[in-house]
Each structure stands twice: as structure tokens, then as C-alpha cells.
N, C-alpha and C positions, 0 to 999 in steps of 0.2 A: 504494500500500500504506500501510495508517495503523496496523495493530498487528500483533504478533506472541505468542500465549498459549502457553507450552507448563510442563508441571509439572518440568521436567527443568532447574534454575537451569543447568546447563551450558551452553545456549541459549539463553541471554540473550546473551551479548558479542556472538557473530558472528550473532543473527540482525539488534541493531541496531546493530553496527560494519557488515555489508556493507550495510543496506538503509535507513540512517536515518532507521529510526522505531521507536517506543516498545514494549517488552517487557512482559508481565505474566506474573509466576510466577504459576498458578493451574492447579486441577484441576478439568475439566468437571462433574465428578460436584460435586453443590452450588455449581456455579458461578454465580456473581451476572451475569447478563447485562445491567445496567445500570451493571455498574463499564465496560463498553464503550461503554453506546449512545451515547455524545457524540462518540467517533472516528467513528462515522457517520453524526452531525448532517447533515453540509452536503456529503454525497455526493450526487453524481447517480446513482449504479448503487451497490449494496454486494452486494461478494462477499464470503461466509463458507466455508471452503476447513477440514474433517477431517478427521485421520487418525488414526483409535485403530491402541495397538502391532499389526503383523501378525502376530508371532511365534502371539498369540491364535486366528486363527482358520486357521493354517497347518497342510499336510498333515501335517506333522514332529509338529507336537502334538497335533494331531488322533490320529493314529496312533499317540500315545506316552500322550497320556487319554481315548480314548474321544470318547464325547460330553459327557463333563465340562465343564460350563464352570469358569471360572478368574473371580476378580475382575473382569476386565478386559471380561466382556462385556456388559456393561452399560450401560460408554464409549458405543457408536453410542444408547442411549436416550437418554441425557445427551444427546448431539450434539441429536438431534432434539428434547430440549426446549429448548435453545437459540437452534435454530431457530425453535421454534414461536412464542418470547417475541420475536427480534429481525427476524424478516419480511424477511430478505434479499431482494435480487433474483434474488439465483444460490446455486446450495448447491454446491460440487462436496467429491468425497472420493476418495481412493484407498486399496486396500489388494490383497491378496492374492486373487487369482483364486477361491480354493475357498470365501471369505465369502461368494459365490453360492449356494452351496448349501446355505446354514444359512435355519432359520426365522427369525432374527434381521434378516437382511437383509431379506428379505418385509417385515416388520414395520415398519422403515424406510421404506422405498418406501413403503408405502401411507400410511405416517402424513405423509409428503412431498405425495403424491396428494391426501391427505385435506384438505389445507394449501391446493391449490392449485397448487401445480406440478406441472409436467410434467416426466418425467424419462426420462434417461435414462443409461444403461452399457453396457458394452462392456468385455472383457478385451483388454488392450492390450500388444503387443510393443513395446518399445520399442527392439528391431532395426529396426522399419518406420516409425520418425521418427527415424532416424540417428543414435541411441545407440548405443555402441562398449558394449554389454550386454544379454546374451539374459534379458532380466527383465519377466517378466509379470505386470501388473497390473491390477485390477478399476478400472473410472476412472468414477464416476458423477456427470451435471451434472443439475442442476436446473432451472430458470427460471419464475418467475413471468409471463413473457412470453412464453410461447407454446413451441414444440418448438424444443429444442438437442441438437446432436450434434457428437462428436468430428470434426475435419476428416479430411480423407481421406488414408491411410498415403503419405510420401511414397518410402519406401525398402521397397519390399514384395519386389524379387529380392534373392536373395543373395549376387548380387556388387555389387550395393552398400550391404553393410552395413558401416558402418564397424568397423575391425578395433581390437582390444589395440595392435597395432602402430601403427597411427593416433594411437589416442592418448597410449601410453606410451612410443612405442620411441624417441625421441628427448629421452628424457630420462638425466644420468648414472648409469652403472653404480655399486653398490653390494653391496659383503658385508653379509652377515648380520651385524644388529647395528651394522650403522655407518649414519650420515647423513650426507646433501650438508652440507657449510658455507657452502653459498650458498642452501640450504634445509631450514630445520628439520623442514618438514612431508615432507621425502622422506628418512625414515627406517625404517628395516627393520629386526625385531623378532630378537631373538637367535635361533638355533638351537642346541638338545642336540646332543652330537655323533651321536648316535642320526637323529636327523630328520635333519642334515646328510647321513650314508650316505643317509636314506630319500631326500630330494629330488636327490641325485647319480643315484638309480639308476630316477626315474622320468623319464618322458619326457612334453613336450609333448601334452595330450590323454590317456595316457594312463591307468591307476589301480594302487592298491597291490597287487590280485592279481599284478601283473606282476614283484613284488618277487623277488628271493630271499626263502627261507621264514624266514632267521635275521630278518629285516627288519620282515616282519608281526605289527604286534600283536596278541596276544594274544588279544583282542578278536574283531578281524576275522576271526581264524582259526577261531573256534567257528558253527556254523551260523547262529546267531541275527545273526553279523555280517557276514553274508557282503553283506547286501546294501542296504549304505553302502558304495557303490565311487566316491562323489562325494566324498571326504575325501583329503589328502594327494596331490592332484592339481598338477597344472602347466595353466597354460593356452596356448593355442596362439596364434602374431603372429597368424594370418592369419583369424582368427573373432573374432567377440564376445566379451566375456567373460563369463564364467557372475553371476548375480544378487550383485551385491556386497553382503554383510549386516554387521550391528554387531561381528564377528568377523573382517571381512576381513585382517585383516594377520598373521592366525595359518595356518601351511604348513598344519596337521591340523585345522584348523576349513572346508575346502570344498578347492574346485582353485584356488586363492591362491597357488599357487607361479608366480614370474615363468618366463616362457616358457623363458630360457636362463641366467638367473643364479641360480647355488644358495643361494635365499633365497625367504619371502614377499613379496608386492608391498608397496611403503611406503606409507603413510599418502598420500602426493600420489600416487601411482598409481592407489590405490582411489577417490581423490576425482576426479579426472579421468577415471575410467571410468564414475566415477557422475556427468558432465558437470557439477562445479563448475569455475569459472574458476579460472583459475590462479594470481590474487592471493587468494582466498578463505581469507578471516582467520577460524579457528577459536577461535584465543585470543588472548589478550594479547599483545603482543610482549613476548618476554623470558620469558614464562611457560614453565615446564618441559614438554615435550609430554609427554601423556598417553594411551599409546595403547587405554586401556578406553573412558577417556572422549571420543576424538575418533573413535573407532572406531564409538561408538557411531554420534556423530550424524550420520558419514557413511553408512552401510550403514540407518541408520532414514530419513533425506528420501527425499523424493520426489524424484528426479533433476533436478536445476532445467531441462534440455531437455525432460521432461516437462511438468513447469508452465509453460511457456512454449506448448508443443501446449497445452495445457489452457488460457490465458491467451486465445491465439490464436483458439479454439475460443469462447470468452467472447464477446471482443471483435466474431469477425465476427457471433454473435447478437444483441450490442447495438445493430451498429453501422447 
């Protein structure tokens, strides 16, 4: 790995504290792709690896504008002119399943095609490469060398999918609002005493309709809400956990409530669901944790055991 671009300055310390090398704040859109070309002088292969934000081309938004596009859809044009200037070997990207069904992505592809490579995708569980999370993603590789493909699912039953419990449950207990002192990053976000009743009286797996009625917001009570029953949930040891997003550490932002402790999952629980290591230096040491902003940049990567299938997938086509 020789650089790391992302527009989000918060991404800079831990992408080159864990990976020691070189960061660039910079946004696609008018991005000079020769402030890069020197990190890929004197490579033998160069991989170029995007991800515009998912939130953009997700069911949630979709559903919530239309067919509106937002600023942001633009980003995969940008990518592909990027590409078009730096002539990688490999192109891969990930994003959100339902960016299949947009003309945008067509448009991609073929400008890929038109380029010269061969491509290919696939929606991908990442249950069935032994992440401990039910989260499906759109995974496309490219290659100027001839036909690439994802390797083949290694955990496709579901009993052996790794569980929440696998990867959380042996980590200490914690109240709402308190952290480990032997770890910053496994900290758990306050609760109202409202939410407290609410995640006391839900159960493992199941949703707020199961509340008592004083319990249900407002919200949820009127028709139009009846169906967001994936909020204010708990998740279960013995299954995956539901897709961890930039919001994970909040009880009413998805099924983020720890399976048996009345609290949202901490900051190290969602990053170890989302398969970072367990030394993975978000910020500074000493630095105040921040849970908007490490929230974010956990629930936006790409699961690093995915990249690694995706790495893997590279390497045996190089190799």
C-alpha cells in the first residue's frame, strides 16, 4: 500500500498510524491525479480501490428522494476519470447493493469496458467470508489482464457464521455511558432514562412494536411509522450482527443495543464487528474520543476482512 486519499481530515491519523504510509486530504471531484502518479512510479501491479459515500445510492434514501440525485452522485464519474488518467492494473470498489440498479453504474462499467478492462461484480455477504455481520455489498474488480473474480464464499451455511458473541462477548461488561479504563475505544454512549425503560423492555432480536404502548414513540405509533421496526432493537449472541453504519453506537439509530447489557454497543464492539483489529488506532493517544466522529469512520470502511477477500481475490489474479 503506498497512499491513502480520503476528503474527510479525520482519516488521516489512523489511516497512516495503522498502515505506514502517506495520506492526502483531497476530493475526487477536480482531483489532480498526478499529485499521485509518483507513489506508483516503480510498482509492479497498481491497485486503485473507491468508495463514494453509500448513504447516496441506499434504499433508505432512495425511498426518502425519489430519484433525486444528491451532490454526491457524481463521485463514481470522478472515480472513472481518474481512472481513465492513471491506467491502473486493477480498479476495485464497493458500495451498497441497490447502486446496481441505477443508470449510473451502467455508465461506469462500460466506461471501464471502454478503457479496456474486464470487469466484474457481484453482491456480496459478508456472512459467507466469516464476518461476524449480515452486511451486503456491491464488490466490483476490474483488471486490465484478463477476467477477475471474487474467490469463492468460504462460510456459505449458517452455522458457521461467525456470531456477535464470537466477536464481542468476551469483552468487559459496561453501563450506559461508562468506558473500560483499560480501553478508551470500548465506550458506550449515554442513555435518556426514556431509552433506558425502552432497551430494559426489549428483547434480543426483537422490535419496538413489542413495547408497552406508554414506550412507543410517537413517531412509530402513527401509520407512516409503523414500518421502521429495525430501530431501537437489540441484537442476538448467537447470529451476525445487523450492517454496522456511521451511527452505530446510538440504541435508536438501528438494532445496536448489546444483546444482554442495557446499553448500545461501544465504539470497540462496532469496530470488531466491523472486523478491525483490536489494536486499531483511531486517534491520537490521549485524544478525547469522539463518538460522531469515530463513529463515522467505523460504520463508512469497508470491513478490513473484506478487503483482505478482495486483496486475496487481486493477488490470486496477479499471481
Amino acid at each position: 500500500m503506498r497512499l491513502g486519499i480520503d476528503v474527510d481530515p479525520s482519516c488521516a491519523y489512523p489511516f497512516s498510524a495503522n498502515n505506514g504510509v502517506d495520506f492526502l486530504l483531497a476530493d475526487v471531484r477536480g482531483f489532480d491525479p498526478d499529485a499521485i502518479r509518483h507513489h506508483l512510479a516503480d510498482c509492479d501491479a497498481t491497485v486503485v480501490a473507491g468508495c463514494a459515500p453509500c448513504q447516496t445510492f441506499s434504499t433508505y434514501t432512495q425511498g426518502a428522494r425519489g430519484s433525486d440525485r444528491d451532490d454526491r452522485w457524481s463521485l463514481l464519474d470522478d472515480f472513472g476519470g481518474a481512472i481513465a488518467s492513471l491506467r491502473p492494473d486493477i480498479v476495485t470498489m464497493e458500495n451498497v447493493g441497490f447502486l446496481e440498479r441505477h443508470a449510473i453504474f451502467g455508465e461506469f462499467t462500460r466506461r471501464l469496458r471502454e478503457l479496456g478492462y474486464r470487469v466484474a461484480f457481484a453482491l456480496v455477504d459478508c456472512r459467507h467470508y466469516g464476518m461476524p455481520q449480515s452486511r451486503r455489498r456491491l464488490v466490483l474488480l476490474a483488471s486490465l489482464h484478463g477476467e477477475i473474480a471474487l474467490p469463492p464464499v468460504t462460510t456459505p451455511d449458517p452455522d458457521q457464521w461467525v456470531t456477535v458473541r464470537d466477536a464481542i462477548g468476551d469483552l468487559p461488561s459496561l453501563q450506559a455511558g461508562a468506558a473500560d479504563p483499560n480501553d478508551p475505544l470500548h465506550v458506550a454512549s449515554l442513555l435518556s432514562d426514556l431509552n433506558l425503560r425502552r432497551i430494559r423492555a426489549s428483547r434480543p432480536g426483537g422490535t419496538w412494536r413489542e413495547w408497552p404502548q406508554e414506550l412507543i414513540a410517537p413517531c412509530h405509533g402513527r401509520r407512516s411509522g409503523r414500518s421502521y421496526p429495525s430501530v431501537y432493537g437489540r441484537m442476538e449472541w448467537n447470529k451476525p450482527s445487523p450492517t454496522i453504519t456511521g451511527q452505530c453506537y446510538g440504541f435508536g439509530n438501528g438494532r445496536f443495543g448489546h444483546p444482554i447489557q442495557d446499553r448500545a454497543i461501544s465504539l470497540r464492539e462496532a469496530a470488531l464487528l466491523q472486523t478491525f483489529p483490536t489494536d486499531y488506532a483511531f486517534m491520537p493517544p490521549g485524544e478525547r474520543i469522539q463518538f460522531k466522529r469515530i463513529g463515522r469512520m467505523i460504520g463508512n470502511a469497508v470491513p478490513p476482512q473484506l478487503g483482505a477477500v478482495i486483496g486475496m481475490a487481486i493477488m490470486r489474479h496477479l499471481g
